[in-house]
N, C-alpha and C positions, 0 to 999 in steps of 0.2 A: 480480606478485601484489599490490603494494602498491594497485594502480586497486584493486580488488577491498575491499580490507579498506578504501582510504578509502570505497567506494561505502555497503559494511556498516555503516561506521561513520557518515556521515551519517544512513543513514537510522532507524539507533535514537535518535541526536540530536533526531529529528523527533518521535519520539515520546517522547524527553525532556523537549520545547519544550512541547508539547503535556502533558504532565503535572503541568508546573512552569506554565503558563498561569496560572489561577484562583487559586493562592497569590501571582502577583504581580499581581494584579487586571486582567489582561488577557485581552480578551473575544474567544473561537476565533473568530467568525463574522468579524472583523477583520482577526484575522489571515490565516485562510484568503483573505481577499479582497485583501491587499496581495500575498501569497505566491505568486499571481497572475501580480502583475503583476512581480514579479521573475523568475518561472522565465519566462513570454513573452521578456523582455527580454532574458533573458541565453539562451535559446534558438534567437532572430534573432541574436543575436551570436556566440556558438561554437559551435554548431552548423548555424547557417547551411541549414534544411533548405529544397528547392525547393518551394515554391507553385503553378509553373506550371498542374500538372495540376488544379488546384482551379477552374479557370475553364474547363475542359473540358466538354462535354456531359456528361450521366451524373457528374458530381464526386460523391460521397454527403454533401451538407450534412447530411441529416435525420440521416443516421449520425452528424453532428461535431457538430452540435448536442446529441444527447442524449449524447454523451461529453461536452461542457463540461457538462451538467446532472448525469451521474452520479458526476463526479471531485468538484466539491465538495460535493457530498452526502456523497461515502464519505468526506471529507473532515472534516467534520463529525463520522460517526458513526466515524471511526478516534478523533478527542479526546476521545470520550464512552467509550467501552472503555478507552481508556487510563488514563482518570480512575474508571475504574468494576470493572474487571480486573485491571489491573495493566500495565506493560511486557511482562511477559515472557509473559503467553497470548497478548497482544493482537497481540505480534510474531511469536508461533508461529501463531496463528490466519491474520495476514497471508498470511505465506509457503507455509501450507499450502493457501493458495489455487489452487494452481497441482493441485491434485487435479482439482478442478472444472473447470481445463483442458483438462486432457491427457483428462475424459471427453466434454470438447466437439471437443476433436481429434479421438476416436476417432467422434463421433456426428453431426458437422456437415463435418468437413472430413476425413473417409477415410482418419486415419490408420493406420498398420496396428498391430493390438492385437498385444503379442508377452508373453511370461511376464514379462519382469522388470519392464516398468511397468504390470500387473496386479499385481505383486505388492507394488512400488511402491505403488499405489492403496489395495490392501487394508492395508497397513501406516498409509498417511496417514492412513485413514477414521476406522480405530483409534486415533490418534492426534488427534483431531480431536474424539473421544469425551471423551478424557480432557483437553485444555486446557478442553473447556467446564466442567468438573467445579469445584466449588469448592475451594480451599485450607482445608485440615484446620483453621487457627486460625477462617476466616473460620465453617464449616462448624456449628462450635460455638457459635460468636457468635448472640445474638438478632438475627433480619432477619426483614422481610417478606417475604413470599410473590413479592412485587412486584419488593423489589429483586433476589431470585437470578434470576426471571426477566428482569430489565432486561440484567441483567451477562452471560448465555449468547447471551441474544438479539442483543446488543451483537458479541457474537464470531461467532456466525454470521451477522452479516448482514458485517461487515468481512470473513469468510471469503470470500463468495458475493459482497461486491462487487467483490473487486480479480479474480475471476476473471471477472467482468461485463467489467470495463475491460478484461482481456487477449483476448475473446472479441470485444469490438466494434473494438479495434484490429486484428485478425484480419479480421474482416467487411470494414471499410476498406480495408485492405491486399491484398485480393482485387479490390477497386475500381479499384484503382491508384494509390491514394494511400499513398505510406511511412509509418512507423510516427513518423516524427518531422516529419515536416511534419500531421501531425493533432495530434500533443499541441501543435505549436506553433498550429495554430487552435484547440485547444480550449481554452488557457491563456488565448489573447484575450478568445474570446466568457464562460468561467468567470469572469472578472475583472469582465468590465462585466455580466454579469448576477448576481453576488458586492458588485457596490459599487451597484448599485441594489437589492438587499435591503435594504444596509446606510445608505440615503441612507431608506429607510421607514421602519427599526427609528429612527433618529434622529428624523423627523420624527414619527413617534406617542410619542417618549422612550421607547419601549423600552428605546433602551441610548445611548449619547453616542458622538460619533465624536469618538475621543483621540490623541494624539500618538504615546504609548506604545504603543497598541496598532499606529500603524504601524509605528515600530521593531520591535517585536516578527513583524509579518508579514513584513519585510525581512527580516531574520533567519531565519523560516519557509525564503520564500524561497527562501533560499540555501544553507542545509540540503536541501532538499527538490530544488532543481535539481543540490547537488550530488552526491548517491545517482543521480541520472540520469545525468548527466554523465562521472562515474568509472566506472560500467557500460559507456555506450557506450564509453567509448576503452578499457575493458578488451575488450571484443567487437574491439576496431581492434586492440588490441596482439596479439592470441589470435586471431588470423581462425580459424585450426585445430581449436582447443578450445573449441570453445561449450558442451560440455556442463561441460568444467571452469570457465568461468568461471560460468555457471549456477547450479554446485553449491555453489560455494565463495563466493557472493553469497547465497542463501539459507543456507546452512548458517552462513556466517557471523554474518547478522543473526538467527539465533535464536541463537546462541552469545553475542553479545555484549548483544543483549536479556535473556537472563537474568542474564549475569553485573552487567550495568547494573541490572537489577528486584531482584537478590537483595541486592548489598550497596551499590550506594547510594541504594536506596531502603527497602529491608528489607521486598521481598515477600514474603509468605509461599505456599509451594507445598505442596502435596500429594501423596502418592505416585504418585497418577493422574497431575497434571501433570507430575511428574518423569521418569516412565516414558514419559508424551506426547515430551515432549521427545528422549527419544532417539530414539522410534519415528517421530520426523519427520523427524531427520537420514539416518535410513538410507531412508525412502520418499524422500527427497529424492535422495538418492546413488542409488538402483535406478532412479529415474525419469530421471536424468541421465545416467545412464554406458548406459542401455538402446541400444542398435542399431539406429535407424534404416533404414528403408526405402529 
């Protein structure tokens, strides 16, 4: 269990890094784009996934292409939630994405509908309701119009992205290409078309390319490969129990997203989101432990 909690735990880091960005004057788009070229790197290196089939007839480029365009996009708009929501929706919002899955499993790929990841579903939806909700301090506070919409919007679209990514990794994988030799082309083609955004923001001085901000992507990085990394060898270590390591990777990153959002950063939650919160562990847990076909 320990793959598991280290998995959990990098990937609230990530949206740690991402939180604490702007207060140390370092620029997302930067580091998304060095963050790149570390998870490629160390993806051809320990993980080692095969290529071959990518040079076959029929390979789905058009499919891997628009995966390198939609990872750092959601890439993007996960550090703008994070800086706009808080940690702890923006981590419940992530993981609840997998609702949006399991109704593309049922819709696209035949999987068979059974009670408990219906009920799964309807629990999540519900819960999905209440992270967009605002926190009862913020609630009170003078805002525009503008920003409570920016901040819901922010979470519904990181909701509907990362369930994008598991649907076109899905798509691919039916192609014949594995789930880990796409992220390792799409980590490629994300990087160099991430550092020619970033080679235009400099040339029109939009923003300067900094040193710091590549340590900072390094860092990104390595965070970021290593939530993958301790997944998959928890998947290696648990051939048996997929749906426990599943549950206990999700359940965990919203356990430790809030306990991270609440006290050292002092989010403030809501009763909606608090009550979200559990109602996402338990659609998580019905949706995971359900019976397969």
């Amino acid at each position: 269990m320990h793959l598991i909690l280290f998995s959990a735990l990098f990937s609230v880091l990530v949206s740690v890094l991402l939180k604490l960005a702007p207060g140390a004057r370092l620029d997302i788009g930067q580091l998304v784009t060095w963050n790149y070229l570390v998870a490629s790197v160390l993806c051809a290196w320990l993980l080692k996934p095969s290529l071959e089939g990518l040079w076959q007839p029929g390979a789905p480029w058009a499919a891997l292409i628009g995966l390198a365009v939609v990872l750092p996009s959601l890439f993007l708009v996960l550090g703008a939630a994070v800086r706009a929501a808080g940690i702890v929706r923006t981590d419940v919002a992530q993981r609840l994405s997998l609702l949006l899955s399991l109704l593309a499993a049922f819709t696209l790929f035949g999987e068979r509908v059974d009670a408990l990841r219906l009920s799964g579903l309807a629990l999540g939806l519900l819960a999905v309701a209440g992270i967009v909700a605002r926190p009862d301090a913020v609630a009170r506070a003078p805002s525009s119009a503008g920003n409570e919409r920016r901040g819901w919007l922010l979470l519904l679209t990181v909701w509907a992205g990362f369930a994008l990514v598991d649907v076109m990794l899905k798509r691919i994988a039916q192609a014949g290409t594995p789930s880990m030799a796409a992220l390792q082309v799409a980590f490629g083609i994300a990087f160099m078309l991430m550092l020619a955004a970033q080679a235009v923001r400099h040339v029109r001085g939009t923003t300067r390319l900094a040193w710091r901000n590549l340590g900072g992507g390094l860092l990104l990085g390595l965070l970021n490969f290593g939530n993958i990394v301790f997944y998959v060898r928890a998947h290696q270590a648990m051939p048996d129990n997929p749906s426990v390591v599943f549950a206990a990777m999700n359940i965990g990153v919203v356990v430790l997203g809030t306990l991270v959002g609440v006290f050292a950063f002092g989010e403030k939650t809501s009763s909606w989101n608090r009550a979200a919160i559990v109602l996402a562990i338990v659609a998580i847990a019905l949706i995971a432990f359900a019976p397969r076909a």
